[in-house]
VEXDREN-2710 file (C-alpha; in Angstrom, 1 decimal):
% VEXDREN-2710
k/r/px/py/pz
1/UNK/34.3/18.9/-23.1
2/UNK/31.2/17.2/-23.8
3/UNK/32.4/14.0/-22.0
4/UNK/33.7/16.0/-18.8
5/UNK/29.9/17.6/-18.9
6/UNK/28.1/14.0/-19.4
7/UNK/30.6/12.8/-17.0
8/UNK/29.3/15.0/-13.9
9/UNK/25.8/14.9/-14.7
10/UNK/26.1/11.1/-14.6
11/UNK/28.1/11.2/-11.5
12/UNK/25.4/13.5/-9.8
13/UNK/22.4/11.2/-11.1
14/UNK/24.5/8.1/-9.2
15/UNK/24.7/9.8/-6.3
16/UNK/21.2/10.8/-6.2
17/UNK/20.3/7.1/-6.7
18/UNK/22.4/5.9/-4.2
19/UNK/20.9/8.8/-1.7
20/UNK/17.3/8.0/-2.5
21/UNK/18.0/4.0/-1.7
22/UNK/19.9/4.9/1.4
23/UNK/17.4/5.1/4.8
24/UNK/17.9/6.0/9.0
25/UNK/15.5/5.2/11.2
26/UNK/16.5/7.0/14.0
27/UNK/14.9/5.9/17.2
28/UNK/15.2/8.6/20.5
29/UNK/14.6/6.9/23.8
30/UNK/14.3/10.0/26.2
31/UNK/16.0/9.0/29.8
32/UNK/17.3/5.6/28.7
33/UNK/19.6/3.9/31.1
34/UNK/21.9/1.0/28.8
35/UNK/22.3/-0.8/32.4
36/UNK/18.4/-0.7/32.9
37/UNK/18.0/-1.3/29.6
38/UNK/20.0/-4.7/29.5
39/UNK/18.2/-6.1/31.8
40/UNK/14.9/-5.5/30.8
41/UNK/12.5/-7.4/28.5
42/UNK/13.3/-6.3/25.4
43/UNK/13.5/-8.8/22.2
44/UNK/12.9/-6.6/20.1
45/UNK/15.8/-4.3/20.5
46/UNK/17.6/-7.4/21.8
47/UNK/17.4/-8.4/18.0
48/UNK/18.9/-5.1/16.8
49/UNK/21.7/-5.8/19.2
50/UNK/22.2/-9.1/18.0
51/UNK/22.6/-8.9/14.5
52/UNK/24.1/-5.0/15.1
53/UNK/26.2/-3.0/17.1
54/UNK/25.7/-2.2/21.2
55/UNK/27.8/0.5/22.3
56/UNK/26.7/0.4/26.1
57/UNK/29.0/2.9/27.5
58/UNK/28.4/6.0/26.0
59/UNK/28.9/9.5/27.3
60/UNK/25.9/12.2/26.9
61/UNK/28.2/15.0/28.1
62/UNK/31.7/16.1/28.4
63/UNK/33.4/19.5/30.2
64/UNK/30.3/19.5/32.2
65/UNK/27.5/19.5/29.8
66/UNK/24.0/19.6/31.6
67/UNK/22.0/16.2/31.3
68/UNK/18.8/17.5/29.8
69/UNK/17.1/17.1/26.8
70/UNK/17.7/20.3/25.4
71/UNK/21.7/20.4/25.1
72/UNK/21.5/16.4/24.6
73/UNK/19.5/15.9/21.9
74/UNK/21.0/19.2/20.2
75/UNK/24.6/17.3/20.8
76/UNK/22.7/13.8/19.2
77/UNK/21.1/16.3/16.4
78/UNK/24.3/18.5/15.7
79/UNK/27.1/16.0/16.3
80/UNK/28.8/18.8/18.5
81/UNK/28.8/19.5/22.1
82/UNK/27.0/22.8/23.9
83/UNK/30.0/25.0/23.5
84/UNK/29.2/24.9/20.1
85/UNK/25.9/24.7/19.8
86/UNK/25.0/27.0/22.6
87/UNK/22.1/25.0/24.3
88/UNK/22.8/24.4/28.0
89/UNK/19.1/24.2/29.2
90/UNK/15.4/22.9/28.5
91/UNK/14.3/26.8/27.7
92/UNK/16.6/27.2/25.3
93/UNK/17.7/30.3/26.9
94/UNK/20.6/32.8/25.0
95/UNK/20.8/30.6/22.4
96/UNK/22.7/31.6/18.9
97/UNK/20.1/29.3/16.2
98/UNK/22.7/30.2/13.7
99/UNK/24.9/27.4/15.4
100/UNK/22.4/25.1/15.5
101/UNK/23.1/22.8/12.5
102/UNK/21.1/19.4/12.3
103/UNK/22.5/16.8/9.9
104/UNK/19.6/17.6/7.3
105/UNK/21.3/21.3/6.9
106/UNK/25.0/19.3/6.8
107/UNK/23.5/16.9/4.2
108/UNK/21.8/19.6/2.3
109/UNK/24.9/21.8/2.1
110/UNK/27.0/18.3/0.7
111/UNK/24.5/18.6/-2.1
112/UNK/23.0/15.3/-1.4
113/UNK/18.5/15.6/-1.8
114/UNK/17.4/14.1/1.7
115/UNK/14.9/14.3/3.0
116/UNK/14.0/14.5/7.3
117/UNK/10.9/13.8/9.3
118/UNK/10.2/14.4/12.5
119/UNK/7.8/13.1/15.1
120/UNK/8.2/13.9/18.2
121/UNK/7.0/13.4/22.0
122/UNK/8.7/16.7/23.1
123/UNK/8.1/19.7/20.7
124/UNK/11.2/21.8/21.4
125/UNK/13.1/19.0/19.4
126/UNK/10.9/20.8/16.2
127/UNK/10.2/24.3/17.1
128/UNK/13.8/24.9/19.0
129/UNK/16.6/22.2/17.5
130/UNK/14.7/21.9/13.9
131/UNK/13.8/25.2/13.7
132/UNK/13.0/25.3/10.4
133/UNK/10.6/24.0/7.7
134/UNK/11.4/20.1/7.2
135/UNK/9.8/17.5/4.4
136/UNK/7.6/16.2/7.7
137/UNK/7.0/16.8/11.1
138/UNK/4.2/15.8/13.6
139/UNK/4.3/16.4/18.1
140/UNK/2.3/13.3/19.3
141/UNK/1.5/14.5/23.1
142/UNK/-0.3/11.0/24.6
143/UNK/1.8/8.7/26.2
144/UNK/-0.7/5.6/25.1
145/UNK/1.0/4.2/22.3
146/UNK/0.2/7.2/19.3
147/UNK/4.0/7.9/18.7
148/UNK/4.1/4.1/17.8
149/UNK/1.2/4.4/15.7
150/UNK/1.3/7.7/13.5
151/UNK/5.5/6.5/13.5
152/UNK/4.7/3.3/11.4
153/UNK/1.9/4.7/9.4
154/UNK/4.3/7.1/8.2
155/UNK/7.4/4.9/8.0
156/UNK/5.3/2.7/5.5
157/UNK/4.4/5.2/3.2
158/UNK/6.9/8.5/3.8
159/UNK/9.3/9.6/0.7
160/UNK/11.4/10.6/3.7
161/UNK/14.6/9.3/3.9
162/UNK/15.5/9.8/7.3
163/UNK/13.2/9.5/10.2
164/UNK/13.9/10.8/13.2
165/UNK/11.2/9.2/15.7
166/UNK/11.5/10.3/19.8
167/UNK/9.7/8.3/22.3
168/UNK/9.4/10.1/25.8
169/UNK/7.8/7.1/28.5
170/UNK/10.8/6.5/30.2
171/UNK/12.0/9.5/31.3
172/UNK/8.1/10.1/32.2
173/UNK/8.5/6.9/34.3
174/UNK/12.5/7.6/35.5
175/UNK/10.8/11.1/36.8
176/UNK/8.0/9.6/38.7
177/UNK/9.5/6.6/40.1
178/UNK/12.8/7.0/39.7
179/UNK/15.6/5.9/37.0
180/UNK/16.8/3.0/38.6
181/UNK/17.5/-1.0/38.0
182/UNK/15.1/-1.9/40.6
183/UNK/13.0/0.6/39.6
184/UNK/10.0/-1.7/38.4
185/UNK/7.8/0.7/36.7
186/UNK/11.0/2.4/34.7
187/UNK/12.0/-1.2/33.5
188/UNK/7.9/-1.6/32.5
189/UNK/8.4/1.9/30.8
190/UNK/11.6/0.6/28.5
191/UNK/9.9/-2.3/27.8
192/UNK/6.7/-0.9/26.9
193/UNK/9.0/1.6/24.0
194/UNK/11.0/-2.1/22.8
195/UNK/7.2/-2.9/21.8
196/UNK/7.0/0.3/19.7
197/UNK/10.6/-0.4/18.3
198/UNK/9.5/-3.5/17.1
199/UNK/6.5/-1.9/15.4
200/UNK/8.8/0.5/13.7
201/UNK/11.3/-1.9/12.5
202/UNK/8.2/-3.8/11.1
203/UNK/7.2/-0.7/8.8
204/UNK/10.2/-0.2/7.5
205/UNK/9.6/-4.1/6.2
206/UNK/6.7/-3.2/4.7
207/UNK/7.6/-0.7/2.5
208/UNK/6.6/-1.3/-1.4
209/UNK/10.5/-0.6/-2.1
210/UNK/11.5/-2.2/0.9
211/UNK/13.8/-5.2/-1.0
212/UNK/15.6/-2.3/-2.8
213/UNK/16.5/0.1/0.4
214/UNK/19.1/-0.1/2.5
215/UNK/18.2/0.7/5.9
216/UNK/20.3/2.0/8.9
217/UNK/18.6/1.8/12.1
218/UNK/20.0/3.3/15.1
219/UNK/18.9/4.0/18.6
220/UNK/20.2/6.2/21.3
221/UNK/19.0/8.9/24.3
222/UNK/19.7/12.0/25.3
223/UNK/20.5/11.5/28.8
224/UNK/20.4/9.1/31.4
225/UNK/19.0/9.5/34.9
226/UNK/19.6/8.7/39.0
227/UNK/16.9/8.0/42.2
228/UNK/16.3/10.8/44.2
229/UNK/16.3/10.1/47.9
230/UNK/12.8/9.9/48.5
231/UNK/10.3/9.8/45.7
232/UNK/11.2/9.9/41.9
233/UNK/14.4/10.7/39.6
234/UNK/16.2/13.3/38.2
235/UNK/19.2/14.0/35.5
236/UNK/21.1/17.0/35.0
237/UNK/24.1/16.3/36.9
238/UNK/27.1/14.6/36.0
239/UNK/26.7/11.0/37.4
240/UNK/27.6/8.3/35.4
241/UNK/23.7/7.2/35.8
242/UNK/22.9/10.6/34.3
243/UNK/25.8/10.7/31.9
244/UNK/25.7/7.2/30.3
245/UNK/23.3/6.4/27.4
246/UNK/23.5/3.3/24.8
247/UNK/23.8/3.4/21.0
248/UNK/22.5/0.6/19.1
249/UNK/23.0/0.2/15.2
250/UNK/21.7/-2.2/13.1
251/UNK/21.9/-2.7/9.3
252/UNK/23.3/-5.0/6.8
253/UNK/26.8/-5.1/6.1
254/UNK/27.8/-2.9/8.9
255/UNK/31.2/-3.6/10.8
256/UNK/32.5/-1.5/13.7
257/UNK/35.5/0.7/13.3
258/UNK/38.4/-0.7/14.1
259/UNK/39.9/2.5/16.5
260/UNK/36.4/2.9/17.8
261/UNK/37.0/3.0/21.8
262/UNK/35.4/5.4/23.2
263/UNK/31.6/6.8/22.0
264/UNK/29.7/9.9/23.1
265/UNK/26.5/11.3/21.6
266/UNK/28.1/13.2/19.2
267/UNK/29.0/10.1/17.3
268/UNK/25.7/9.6/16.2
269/UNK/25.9/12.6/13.4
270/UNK/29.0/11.5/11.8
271/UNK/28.1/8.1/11.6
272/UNK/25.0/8.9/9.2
273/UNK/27.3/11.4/7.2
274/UNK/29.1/8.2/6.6
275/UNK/26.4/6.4/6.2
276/UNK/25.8/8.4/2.9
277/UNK/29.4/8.9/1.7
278/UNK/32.5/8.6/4.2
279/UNK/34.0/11.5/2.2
280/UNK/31.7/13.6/4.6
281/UNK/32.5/13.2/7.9
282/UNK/36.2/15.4/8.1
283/UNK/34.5/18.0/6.2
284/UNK/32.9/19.8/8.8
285/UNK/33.7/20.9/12.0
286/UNK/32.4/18.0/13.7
287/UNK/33.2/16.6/17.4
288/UNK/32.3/12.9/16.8
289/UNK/33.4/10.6/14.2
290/UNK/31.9/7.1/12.3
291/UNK/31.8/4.3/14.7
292/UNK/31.0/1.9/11.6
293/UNK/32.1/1.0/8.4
294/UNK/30.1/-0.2/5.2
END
């Protein structure tokens, strides 16, 4: 009986090793275009591609889901789609929080000790999709390069172990001028945030434990975006301009799944479930799956 005890305390100490040595940087680009985003400058996230994974297809929403940042980044947060989560708006309107459930509470209830922080361009993402106490969270309002900043400052020295960092100048940029691939000032926007993601990707380099971490970076939006007629850009519909976002990973080791065809926003959950222990994924009610293997 005394080796069946040792045995599970040993087995609970691995896991909590492995856990702790396990990181995601998760990188939001509010109103990001993959088709815009492909031709921009960008060598910083055109590295990530490179050695990683570019899924440049991806849907944002299904049966109708609005393209807005509410229900999107819920879906990107939740791994399920608004008929689950209930979040069909920006105001969060007759919303059930009790199905609201980020990947921190679905790590927390597979009893694994991670921990989440959150900075943030657009404070809903903390006071609405969060809603709840995590180990860090910070709303960065200026769009002059602070998210960047704070985000690598606290990258480098964080006991967090995932780090969920949302940059907002594009879709400022898409809304002004218009989300569009001759849209020179939304191109200047993306490139601008590929600067920041090459800050970010630098902290996590710099991290005293940095040699002994394994890091999963990934990047994604919450919606894409169209030209209106005259003067600016909106999102909300169902366009494939406003439905189609990109997910880039990049880590070591990583492969793509083999019966990985299509990918949707609600991937993005499922693949850090696996990212801690496969085992995870089919054991909640999930509507995305892994789109890489380890």
């Amino acid at each position: 009986m005394k080796r069946i005890y040792l045995f599970i305390i040993l087995n609970i100490f691995l896991n909590i090793l492995i856990a702790s040595s396990k990181k995601v940087l998760l990188i939001g680009i509010d109103g990001c275009r993959p088709d815009v985003l492909k031709i921009a400058n960008t060598p910083n996230i055109d590295q990530l591609i490179n050695k990683g994974i570019f899924f440049d297809n991806t849907l944002s929403s299904v049966n109708n889901q609005p393209t807005r940042s509410g229900p999107g980044w819920t879906s990107l947060l939740t791994g399920v789609w608004y008929d689950k989560h209930t979040v069909k708006d920006n105001l969060f309107k007759n919303v059930d929080n009790s199905k609201i459930v980020t990947f921190d509470e679905l790590l927390t209830k597979s009893s694994l000790n991670i921990k989440t922080s959150v900075l943030t361009m657009w404070n809903p993402i903390i006071t609405k999709i969060f809603d709840k106490e995590l180990f860090f969270t910070s709303h960065i309002e200026p769009y002059d390069g602070s998210i960047a900043i704070e985000s690598k400052k606290h990258i480098i020295n964080t006991e967090s172990d995932i780090i969920f960092v949302h940059i907002d100048n594009a879709d400022l940029a898409g809304h002004l001028y218009g989300y569009s691939l001759n849209g020179k000032r939304y191109i200047n926007a993306i490139e601008e945030v590929d600067s920041y993601v090459g800050e970010l990707k630098k902290a996590t380099e710099l991290r005293k434990n940095y040699n002994d971490e394994e890091w999963l970076i990934i990047i994604s939006s919450d919606h894409g975006g169209r030209k209106k007629i005259l003067l600016g850009g909106t999102h909300g519909g169902q366009t494939e301009e406003e439905r189609i976002i990109p997910i880039i990973l990049y880590a070591r080791n990583i492969s793509k799944k083999s019966d990985v065809n299509e990918t949707y926003i609600v991937d993005i959950v499922p693949t850090i479930l696996s990212f801690y222990d496969s085992k995870l994924v089919n054991k909640f009610n999930l509507d995305g799956k892994a789109l890489i293997e380890f």
